[in-house]
N, C-alpha and C positions, 0 to 999 in steps of 0.2 A: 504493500500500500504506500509506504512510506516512497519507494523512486519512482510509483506512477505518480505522484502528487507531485513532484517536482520536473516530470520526465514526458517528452511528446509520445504517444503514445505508437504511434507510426513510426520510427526512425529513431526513439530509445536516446535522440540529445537532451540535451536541458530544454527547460522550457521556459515560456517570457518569464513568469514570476523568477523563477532559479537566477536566469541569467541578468536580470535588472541586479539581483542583490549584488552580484558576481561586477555588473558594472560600478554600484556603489561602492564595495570594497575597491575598485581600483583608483577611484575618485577620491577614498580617503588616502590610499598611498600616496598620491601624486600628489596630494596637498602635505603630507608628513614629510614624504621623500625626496619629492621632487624629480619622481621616476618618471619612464615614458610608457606608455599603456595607447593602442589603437582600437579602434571600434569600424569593422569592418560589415558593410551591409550589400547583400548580395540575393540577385530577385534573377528567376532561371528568366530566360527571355522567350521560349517555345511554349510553356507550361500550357497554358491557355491553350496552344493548336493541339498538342499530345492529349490532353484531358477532352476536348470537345469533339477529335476526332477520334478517339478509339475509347473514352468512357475512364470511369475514375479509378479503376483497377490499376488501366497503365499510367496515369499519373502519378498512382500511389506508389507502383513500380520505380517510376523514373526521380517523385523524390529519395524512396531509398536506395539507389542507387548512386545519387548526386552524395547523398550522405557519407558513402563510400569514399568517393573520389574529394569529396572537401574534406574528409577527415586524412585520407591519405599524403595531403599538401601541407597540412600544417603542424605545427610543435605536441609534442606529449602535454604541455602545460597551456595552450590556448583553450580555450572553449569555444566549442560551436555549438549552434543552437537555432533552432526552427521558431521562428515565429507564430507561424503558418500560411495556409498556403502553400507557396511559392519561396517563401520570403525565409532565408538563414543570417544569421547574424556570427558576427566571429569575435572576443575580444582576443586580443594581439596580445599578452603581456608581457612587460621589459624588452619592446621593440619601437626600434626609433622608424622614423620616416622611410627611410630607404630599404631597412629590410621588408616592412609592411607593404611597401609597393613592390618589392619582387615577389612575396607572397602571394599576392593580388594577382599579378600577370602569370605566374605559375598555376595559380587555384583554374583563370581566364583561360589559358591552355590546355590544362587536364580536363577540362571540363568539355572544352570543346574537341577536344582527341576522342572522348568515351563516347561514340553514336549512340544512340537509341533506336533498339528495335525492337519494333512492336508487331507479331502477326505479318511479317516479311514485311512491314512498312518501312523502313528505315528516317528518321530525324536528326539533323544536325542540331545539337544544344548547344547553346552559348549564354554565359549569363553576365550581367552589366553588374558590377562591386563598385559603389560607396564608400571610401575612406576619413575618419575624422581622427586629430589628438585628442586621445586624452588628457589635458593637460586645468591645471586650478584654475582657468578662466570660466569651464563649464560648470554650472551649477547642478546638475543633477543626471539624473541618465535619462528624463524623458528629453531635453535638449541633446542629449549626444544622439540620442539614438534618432531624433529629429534632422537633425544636419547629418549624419549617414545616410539617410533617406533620401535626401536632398540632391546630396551627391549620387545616390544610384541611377536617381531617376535624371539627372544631367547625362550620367553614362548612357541609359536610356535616350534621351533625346540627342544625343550625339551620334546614333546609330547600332546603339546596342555593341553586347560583347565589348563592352569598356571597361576601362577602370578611371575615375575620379575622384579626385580629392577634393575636400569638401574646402570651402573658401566663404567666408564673410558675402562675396559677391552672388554667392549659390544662391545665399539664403534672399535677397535682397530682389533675383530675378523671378522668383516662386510666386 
């Protein structure tokens, strides 16, 4: 009972409640520490065609399988986590800018290498990552996780299968 209440039940990652807390602790580090902590948001960009065209089984399918391949990209000590949906979130922790965006374009390539096949159909996935600091100017994690979103969906509107860092100006053009 105790890791379904914290745990998506599809895919066995955290879940929003789990991983918010998981964002606040890292919100108190960087204000004690003055550590680096990233908040990585990531939205499959096919989801929609694979679920409408062959029914919710292979959607269900192809998020656990995305799980697969986005756990395999990243550290033993990040957490990933499904929001739902479509929608996974990553915290980064003790990584600066530059390893979080090779992260990103690693996670953006394995994702896109792994086709999906459905009943001989075959789908190209690709999915659009959100990048923001963690860092003591945000105040809470529904702002982080707010400007991660921000940022996915600019990857999004850049033509999908991006990766974007989130920028004051994100928020400003929304």
């Amino acid at each position: 009972y105790r890791f379904l209440r914290y745990h998506d039940n599809l895919t066995n990652l955290v879940n929003r409640q789990e991983f918010e807390s998981r964002i606040d602790r890292a919100l108190q580090d960087v204000k004690r520490n003055r550590d680096t902590h990233v908040l990585m948001f990531l939205d499959l960009d096919q989801f929609k065609v694979v679920n409408d065209t062959c029914g919710h089984i292979a959607g269900d399918e192809l998020l656990v399988r995305t799980t697969k391949v986005l756990k395999s990209q990243i550290r033993e000590r990040d957490t990933l986590a499904r929001l739902g949906g479509d929608e996974f979130v990553i915290l980064l922790e003790h990584c600066n800018k530059q390893e979080a965006l090779e992260t990103a374009h690693r996670i953006r390539n394995a994702v896109k290498a792994s086709r999906f096949l459905w009943l001989g159909n075959p789908f190209e996935i690709t999915i659009s990552i959100g990048l923001v600091e963690i860092n003591e100017h945000v105040s809470d994690h529904h702002e982080l996780l707010s400007c991660a979103d921000i940022a996915c969906y600019a990857a999004k509107d850049h033509g999908r299968n991006g990766v974007v860092w989130f920028t004051p100006d994100d928020a400003e053009r929304r």
